[in-house]
C-alpha positions as CSV (number, residue, x, y, z in Angstrom):
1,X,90.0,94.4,80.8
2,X,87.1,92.2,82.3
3,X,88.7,89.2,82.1
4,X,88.7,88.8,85.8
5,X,85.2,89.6,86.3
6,X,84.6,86.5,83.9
7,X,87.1,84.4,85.7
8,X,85.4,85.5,89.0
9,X,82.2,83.5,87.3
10,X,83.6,79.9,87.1
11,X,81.9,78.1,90.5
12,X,85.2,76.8,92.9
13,X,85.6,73.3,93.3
14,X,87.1,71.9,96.3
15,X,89.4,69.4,94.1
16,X,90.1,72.1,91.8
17,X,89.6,72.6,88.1
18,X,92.0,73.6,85.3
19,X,92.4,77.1,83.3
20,X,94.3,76.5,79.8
21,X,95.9,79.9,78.7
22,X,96.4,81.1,75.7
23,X,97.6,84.8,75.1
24,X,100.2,87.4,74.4
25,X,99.4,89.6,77.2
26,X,97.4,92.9,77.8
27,X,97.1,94.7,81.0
28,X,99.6,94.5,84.2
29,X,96.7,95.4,85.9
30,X,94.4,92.9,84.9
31,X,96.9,90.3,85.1
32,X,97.7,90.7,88.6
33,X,93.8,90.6,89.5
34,X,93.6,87.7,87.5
35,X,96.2,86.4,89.7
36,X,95.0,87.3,93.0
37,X,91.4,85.1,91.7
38,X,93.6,82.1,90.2
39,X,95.4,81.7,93.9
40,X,92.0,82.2,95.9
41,X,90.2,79.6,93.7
42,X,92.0,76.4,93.4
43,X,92.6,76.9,89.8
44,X,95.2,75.0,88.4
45,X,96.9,76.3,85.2
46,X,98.2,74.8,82.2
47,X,99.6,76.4,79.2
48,X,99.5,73.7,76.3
49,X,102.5,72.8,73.7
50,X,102.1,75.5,70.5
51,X,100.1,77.8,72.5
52,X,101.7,81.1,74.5
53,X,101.1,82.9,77.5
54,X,103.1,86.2,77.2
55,X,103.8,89.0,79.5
56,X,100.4,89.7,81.5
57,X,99.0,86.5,81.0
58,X,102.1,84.6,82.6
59,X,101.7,87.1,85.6
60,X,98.2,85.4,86.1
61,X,99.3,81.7,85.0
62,X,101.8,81.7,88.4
63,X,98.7,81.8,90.6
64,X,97.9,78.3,89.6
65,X,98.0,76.3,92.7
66,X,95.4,74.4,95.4
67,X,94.1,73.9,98.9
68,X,93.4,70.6,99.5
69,X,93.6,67.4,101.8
70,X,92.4,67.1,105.4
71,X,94.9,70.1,106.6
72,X,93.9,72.0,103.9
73,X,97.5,72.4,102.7
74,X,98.5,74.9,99.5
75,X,100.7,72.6,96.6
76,X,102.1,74.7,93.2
77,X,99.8,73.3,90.2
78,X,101.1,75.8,87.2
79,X,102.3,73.5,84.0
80,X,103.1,74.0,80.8
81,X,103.8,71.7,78.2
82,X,107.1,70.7,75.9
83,X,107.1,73.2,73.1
84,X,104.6,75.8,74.9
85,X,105.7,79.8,75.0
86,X,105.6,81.0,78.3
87,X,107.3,84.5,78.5
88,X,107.9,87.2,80.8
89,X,108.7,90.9,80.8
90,X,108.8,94.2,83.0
91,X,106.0,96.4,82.5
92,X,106.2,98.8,79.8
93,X,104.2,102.4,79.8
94,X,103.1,103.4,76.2
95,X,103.9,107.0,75.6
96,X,104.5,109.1,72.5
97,X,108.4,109.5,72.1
98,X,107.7,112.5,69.5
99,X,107.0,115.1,71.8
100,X,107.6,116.4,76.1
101,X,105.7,116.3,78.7
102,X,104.7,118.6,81.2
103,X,105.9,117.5,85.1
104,X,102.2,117.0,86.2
105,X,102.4,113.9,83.6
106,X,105.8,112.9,84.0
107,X,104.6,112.3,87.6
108,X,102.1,110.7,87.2
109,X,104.1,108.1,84.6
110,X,106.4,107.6,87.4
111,X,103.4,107.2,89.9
112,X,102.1,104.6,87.3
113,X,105.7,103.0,87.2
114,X,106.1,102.6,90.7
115,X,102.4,100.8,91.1
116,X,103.4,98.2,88.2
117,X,106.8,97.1,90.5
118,X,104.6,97.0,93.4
119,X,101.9,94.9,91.4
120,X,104.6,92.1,90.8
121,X,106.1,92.5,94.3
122,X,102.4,91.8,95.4
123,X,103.0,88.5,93.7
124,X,106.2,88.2,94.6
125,X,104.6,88.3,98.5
126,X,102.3,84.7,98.0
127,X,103.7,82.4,99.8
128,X,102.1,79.9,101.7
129,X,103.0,76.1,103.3
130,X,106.1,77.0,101.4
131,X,104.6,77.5,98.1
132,X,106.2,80.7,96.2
133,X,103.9,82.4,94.0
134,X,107.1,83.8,91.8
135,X,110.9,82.5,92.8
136,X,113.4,85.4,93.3
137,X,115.2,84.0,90.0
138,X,112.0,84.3,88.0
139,X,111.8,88.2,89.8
140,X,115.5,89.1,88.9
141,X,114.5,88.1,85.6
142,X,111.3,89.8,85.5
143,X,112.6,93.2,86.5
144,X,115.6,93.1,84.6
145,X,113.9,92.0,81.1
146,X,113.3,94.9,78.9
147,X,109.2,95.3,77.4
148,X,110.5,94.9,73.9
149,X,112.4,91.7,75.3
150,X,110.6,88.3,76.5
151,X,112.3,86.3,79.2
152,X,111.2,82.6,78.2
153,X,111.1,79.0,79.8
154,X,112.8,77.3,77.3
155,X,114.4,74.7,79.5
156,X,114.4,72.5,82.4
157,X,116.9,74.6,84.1
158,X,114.7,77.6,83.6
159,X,111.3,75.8,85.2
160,X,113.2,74.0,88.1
161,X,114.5,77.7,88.8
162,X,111.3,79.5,88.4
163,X,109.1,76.7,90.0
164,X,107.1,75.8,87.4
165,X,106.4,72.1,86.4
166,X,106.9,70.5,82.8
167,X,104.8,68.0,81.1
168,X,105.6,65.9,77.9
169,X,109.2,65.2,78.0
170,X,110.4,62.2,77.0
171,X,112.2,60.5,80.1
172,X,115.4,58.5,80.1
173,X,114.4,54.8,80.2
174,X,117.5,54.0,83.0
175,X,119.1,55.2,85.9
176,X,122.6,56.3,85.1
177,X,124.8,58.7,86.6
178,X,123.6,61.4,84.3
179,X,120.2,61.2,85.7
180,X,121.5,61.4,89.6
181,X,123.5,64.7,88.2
182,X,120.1,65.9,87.2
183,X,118.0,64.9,90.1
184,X,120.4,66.4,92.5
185,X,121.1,69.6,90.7
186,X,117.3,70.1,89.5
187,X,116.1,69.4,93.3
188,X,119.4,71.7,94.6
189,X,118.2,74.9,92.1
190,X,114.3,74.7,92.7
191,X,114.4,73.8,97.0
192,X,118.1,75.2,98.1
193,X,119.7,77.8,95.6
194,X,120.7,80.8,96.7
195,X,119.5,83.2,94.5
196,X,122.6,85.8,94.8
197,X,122.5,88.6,92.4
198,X,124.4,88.8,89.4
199,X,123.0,85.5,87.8
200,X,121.3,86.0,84.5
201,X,120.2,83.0,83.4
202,X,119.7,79.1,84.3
203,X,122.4,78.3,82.3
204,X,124.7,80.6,84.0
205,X,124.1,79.0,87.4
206,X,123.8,75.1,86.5
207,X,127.4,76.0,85.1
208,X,128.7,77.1,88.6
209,X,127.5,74.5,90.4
210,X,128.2,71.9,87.9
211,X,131.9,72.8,88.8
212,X,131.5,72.4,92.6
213,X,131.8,74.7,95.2
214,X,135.5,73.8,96.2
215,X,136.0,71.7,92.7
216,X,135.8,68.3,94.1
217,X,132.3,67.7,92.4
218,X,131.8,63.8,92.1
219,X,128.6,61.8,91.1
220,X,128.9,58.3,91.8
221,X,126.3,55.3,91.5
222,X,126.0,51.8,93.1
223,X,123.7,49.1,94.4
224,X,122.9,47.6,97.4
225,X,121.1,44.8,97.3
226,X,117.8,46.1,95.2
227,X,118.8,49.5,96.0
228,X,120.1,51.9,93.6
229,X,122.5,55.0,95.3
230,X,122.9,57.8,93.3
231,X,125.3,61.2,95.7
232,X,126.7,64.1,93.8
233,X,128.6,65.8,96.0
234,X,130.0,69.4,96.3
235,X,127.3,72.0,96.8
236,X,127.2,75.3,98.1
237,X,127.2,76.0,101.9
238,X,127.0,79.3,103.7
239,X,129.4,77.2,106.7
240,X,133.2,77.9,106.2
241,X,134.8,74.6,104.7
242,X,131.6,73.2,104.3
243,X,129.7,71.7,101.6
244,X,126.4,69.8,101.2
245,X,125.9,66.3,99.0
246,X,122.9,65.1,97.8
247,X,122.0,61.2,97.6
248,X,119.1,60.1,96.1
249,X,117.8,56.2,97.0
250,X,115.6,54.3,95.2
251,X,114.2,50.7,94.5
252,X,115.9,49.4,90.9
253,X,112.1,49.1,89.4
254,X,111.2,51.9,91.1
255,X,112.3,54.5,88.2
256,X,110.5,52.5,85.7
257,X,107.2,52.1,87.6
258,X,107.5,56.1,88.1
259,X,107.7,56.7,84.4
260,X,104.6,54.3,84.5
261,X,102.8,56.2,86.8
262,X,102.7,53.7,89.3
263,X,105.7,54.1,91.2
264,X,106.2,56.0,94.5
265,X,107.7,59.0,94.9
266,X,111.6,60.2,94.9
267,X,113.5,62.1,97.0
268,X,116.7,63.8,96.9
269,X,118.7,64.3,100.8
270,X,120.9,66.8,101.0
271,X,123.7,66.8,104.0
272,X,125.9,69.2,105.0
273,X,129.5,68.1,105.2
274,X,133.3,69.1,105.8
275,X,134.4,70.8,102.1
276,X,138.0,68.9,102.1
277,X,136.5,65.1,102.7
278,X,135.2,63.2,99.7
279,X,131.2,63.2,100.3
280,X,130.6,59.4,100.3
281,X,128.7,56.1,101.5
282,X,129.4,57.2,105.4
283,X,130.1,60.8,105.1
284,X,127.5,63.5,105.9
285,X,125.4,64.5,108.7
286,X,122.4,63.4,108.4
287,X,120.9,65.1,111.6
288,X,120.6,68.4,109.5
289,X,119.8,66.5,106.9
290,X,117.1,67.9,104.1
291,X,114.9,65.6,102.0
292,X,113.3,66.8,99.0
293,X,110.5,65.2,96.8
294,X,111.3,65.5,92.9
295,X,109.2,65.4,90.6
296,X,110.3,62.5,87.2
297,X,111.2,65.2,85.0
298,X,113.7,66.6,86.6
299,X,115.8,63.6,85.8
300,X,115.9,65.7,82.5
301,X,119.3,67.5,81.2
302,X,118.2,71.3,82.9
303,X,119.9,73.2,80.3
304,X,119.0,71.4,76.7
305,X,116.0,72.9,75.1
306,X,112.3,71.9,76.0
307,X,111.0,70.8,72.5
308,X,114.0,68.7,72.1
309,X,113.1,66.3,75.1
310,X,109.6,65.8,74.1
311,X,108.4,62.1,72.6
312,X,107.7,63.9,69.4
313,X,111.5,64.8,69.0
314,X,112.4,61.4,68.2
315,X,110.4,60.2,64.6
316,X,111.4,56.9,65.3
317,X,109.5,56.3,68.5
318,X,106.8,58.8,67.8
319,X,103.6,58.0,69.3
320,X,100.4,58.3,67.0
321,X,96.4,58.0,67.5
322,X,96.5,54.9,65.4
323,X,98.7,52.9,68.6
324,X,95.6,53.2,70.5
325,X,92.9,50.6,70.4
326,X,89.1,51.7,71.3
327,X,86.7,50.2,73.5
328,X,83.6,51.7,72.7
329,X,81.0,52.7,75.4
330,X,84.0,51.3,78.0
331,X,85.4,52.6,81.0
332,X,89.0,51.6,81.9
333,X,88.1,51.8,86.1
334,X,90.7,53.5,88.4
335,X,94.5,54.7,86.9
336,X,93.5,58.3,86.4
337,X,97.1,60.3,86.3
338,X,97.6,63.6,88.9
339,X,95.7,66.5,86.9
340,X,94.8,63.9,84.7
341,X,91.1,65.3,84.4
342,X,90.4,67.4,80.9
343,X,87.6,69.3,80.4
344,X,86.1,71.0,77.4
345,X,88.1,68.4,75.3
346,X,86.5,68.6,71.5
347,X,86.9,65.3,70.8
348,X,88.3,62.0,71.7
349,X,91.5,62.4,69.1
350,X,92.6,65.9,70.8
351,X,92.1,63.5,74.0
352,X,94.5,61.1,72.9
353,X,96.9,63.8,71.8
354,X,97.2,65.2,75.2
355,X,97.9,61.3,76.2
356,X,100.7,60.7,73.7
357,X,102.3,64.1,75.4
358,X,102.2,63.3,78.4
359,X,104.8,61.2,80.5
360,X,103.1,57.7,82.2
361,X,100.3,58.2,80.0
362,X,99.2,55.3,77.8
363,X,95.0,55.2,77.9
364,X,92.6,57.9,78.2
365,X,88.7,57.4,78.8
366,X,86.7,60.4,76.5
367,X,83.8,61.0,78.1
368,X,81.3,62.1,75.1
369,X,78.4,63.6,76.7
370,X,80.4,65.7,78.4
371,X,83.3,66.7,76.4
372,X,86.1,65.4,79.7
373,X,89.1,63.6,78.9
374,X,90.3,61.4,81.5
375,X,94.5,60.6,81.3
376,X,95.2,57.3,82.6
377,X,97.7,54.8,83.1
378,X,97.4,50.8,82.6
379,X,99.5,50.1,85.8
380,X,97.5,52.0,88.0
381,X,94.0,51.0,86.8
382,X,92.7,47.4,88.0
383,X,93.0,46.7,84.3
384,X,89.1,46.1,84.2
385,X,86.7,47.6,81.3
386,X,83.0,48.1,82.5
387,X,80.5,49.1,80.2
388,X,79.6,52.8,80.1
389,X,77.4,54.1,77.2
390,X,78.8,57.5,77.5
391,X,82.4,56.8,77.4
392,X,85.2,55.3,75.2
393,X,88.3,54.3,76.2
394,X,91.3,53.9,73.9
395,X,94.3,51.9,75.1
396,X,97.8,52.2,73.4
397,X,99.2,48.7,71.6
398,X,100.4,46.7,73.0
399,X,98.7,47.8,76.6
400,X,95.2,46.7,75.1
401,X,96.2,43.1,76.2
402,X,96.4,43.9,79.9
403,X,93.1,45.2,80.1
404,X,89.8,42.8,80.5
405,X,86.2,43.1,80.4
406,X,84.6,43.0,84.2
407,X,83.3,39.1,85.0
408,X,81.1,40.8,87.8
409,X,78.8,43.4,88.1
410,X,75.3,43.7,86.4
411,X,75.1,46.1,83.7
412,X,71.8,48.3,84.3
413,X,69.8,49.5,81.3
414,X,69.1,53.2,82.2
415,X,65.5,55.0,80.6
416,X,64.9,58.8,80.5
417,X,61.2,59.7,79.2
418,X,60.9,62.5,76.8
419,X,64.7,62.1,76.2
420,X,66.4,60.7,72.6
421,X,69.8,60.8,71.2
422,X,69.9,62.5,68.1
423,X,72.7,60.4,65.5
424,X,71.9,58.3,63.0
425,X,70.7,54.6,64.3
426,X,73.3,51.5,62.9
427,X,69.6,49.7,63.1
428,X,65.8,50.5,62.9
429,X,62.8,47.8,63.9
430,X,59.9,47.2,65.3
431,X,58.9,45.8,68.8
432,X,56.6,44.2,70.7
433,X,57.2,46.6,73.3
434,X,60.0,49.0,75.6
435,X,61.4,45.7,77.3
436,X,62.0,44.2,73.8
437,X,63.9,47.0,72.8
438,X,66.2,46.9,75.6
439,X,66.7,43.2,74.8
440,X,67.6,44.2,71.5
441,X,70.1,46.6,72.6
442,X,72.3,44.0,74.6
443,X,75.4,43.1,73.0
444,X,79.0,44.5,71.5
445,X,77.9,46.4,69.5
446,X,74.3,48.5,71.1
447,X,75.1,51.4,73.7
448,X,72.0,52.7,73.4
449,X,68.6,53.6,72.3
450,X,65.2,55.4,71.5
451,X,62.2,53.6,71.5
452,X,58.8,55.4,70.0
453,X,55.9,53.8,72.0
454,X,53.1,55.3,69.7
455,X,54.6,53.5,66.4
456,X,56.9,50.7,68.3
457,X,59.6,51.7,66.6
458,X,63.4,50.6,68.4
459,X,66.7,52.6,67.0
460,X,70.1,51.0,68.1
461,X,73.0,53.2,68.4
462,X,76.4,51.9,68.3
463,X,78.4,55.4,70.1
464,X,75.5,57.6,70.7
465,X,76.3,61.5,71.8
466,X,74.4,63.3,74.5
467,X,70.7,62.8,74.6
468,X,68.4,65.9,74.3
469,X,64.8,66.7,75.0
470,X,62.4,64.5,72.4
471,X,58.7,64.6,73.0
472,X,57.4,60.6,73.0
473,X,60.4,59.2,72.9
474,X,62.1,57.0,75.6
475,X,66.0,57.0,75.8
476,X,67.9,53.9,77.3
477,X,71.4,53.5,77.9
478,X,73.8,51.0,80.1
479,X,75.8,51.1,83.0
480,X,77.8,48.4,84.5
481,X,77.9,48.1,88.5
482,X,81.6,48.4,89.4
483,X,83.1,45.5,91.5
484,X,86.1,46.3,93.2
């Protein structure tokens, strides 16, 4: 109780900001206010890998979404990571089994009953520009998992289904049938399923339609040209002796340059066709057709466990902090990924962690005066460094020999009076005066300084922190005009 009123605090931003939970629940109550502030606030939420968000808290985590561009349109922005808990549960109403009740009570425990289903209808309600607030999967399993029970997302199947996004799997390095069987099914359970009752689990359903509606499921791939065609045909329709086929169409470098975060997006089409013809190259009609953005990970096996699709799975491949290379007082300019934008970050190794779990990640720019992380990728950057006294950006090998330092653009020397940093100097001197100090600090290794005009005194700092409050003491610092 009151964790709204301090959610309520936190100023909106018109880009949005992120909320990282972390708990095993509490109130129904609480969680569904916590919800209705999440969806009014452009709050994103993000629930990282070895933390939980249980019962409650998950109620609040599915408001994570955001208002924004020039129509001010609503897009789903809840994630959780590879080898995060994120568990659900029906209400549960704590009463003494070891004695009875008079019927004044026992109404009013119904009366209580009946306002907790109508809390997660409430949320079940949200929907706007086509965003769902909770799927009718992830409310089937809501209302039919016991309190003593959790109901988890422990696999691609169960996100696509529930409409929730993954971060942090490993994705498959080529196109191959297996991954247009994933698209297409992935894209048919998350934007077409029916959610009939009787279904109780991911698995259940990725089973039937992995059969085929009629049994004359195919999944075929070719090129054309530079064009890679992926169909899978045989899906559900509510038209006698029909059926729909998905195709998905993409460049061949277009997959890789998408796990690189530079690639554009792909779409899944889905087009109804007769049931007893083979779904092919010129079958389909694609008047009623229905096109679909997908997101990269669903090109992931929907019903093998999370944690066993991350990068960390595989102890051969597995990505440490000591494949990144720092620049210090750098910034890598541009290449910042979607939701890429960390703050409270402790340090610049937990910044790297979130890096090395996350897909099209491979550079990060910590920001030290203000504890932000900044995920980024080399492709999408201009692959130029400009000095930045506050920053450090770390570049994974061998990606650190596609980045250069900026030809152009003068780096500014920046004073604050009354201001110092507070770390220990790499080197201590005396000046002349405040110019000769900047001189001094204006190379490799300086990013910034204090200079004591009463004694003349000029300390160098190699990676200062933030500067505080310092009477008779003059801070300076560097800034490089970007050139773009």
């Amino acid at each position: 109780m009151g964790d709204t009123a301090q959610l309520d605090q936190i100023p909106g931003m018109h880009d949005g900001q992120t909320l990282c939970l972390n708990s095993p629940g509490g109130s129904l109550g609480e969680g569904k206010r916590m919800f209705d502030v999440i969806w009014a606030r452009n709050i994103m939420t993000h629930v990282l890998a070895g933390e939980r968000c249980e019962s409650a808290c998950a109620l609040a985590f599915l408001g994570g979404s955001i208002n924004t561009g020039t129509a001010n349109i609503r897009f789903s922005a809840r994630v959780i990571e590879a080898g995060a808990r994120l568990g659900f549960h029906a209400p549960k109403l704590e009463l003494p089994d070891d004695r009875s009740y008079p019927a004044g009570i026992v109404n009013k425990a119904f009366e209580t009953a009946l306002k907790s289903a109508e809390d997660i209808h409430a949320i079940k309600l949200h929907e706007e520009h086509g965003v769902e607030a909770m799927q009718d999967f992830l409310y089937q399993r809501i209302l039919s998992t016991r309190p003593e029970s959790m109901y988890y997302i422990e696999t691609v199947g169960d996100a696509a289904m529930s409409g929730i996004s993954v971060e942090g799997l490993k994705i498959p390095t080529q196109v191959t049938e297996q991954v247009i069987a994933n698209f297409c099914d992935n894209a048919w359970v998350a934007k077409r399923a029916d959610m009939r009752p009787g279904y109780r689990s991911a698995a259940e359903y990725y089973d039937e339609i992995g059969d085929g509606f009629y049994g004359q499921r195919k999944v075929t791939l070719r090129r054309e040209g530079g064009t890679l065609i992926g169909q899978v045909s045989d899906y559900y329709s509510a038209v006698k002796f029909g059926a729909f086929g998905c195709e998905v169409r993409m460049g061949e470098d277009q997959f890789r340059r998408a796990r690189n975060g530079s690639g554009g997006s792909i779409y899944a089409v889905f087009y109804p066709y007769f049931g007893d013809e083979p779904f092919g190259q010129e079958t389909g009609n694609k008047q009623f057709s229905d096109e679909v953005a997908i997101p990269l990970w669903f090109a992931m096996d929907p019903i093998t466990p999370l944690p066993a699709m991350t990068a960390a799975a595989d102890t051969d491949t597995r990505v440490t902090r000591d494949d990144f290379v720092p620049f210090r007082g750098i910034d890598l300019f541009g290449g910042d990924l979607a939701d890429g934008m960390i703050r409270g970050m402790g340090s610049p190794n937990a910044c790297i962690e979130r890096c090395i779990g996350r897909a099209g990640c491979d550079a990060v720019t910590y920001d030290r005066w203000n504890n932000i992380c900044y995920l980024k990728s080399v492709d999408r950057s201009d692959r130029t460094l400009y000095v930045l006294s506050k920053a450090t950006t770390y570049v994974k090998a061998p990606r650190d020999g596609d980045v250069f330092p900026a030809r152009r653009g003068v780096i500014k020397t920046w004073t604050r009076n009354g201001k110092g940093f507070r770390d220990v100097p790499y080197d201590t001197r005396i000046v002349e005066n405040q110019r000769a100090c900047e001189r001094a600090c204006f190379g490799r290794e300086c990013h910034g300084f204090n200079y004591v005009p009463a004694s003349r005194m000029c300390f160098l700092f190699s990676e200062p922190d933030e500067y505080f409050d310092m009477n008779g003491v003059v801070v300076g610092f560097q800034q490089q005009d970007r050139v773009e």
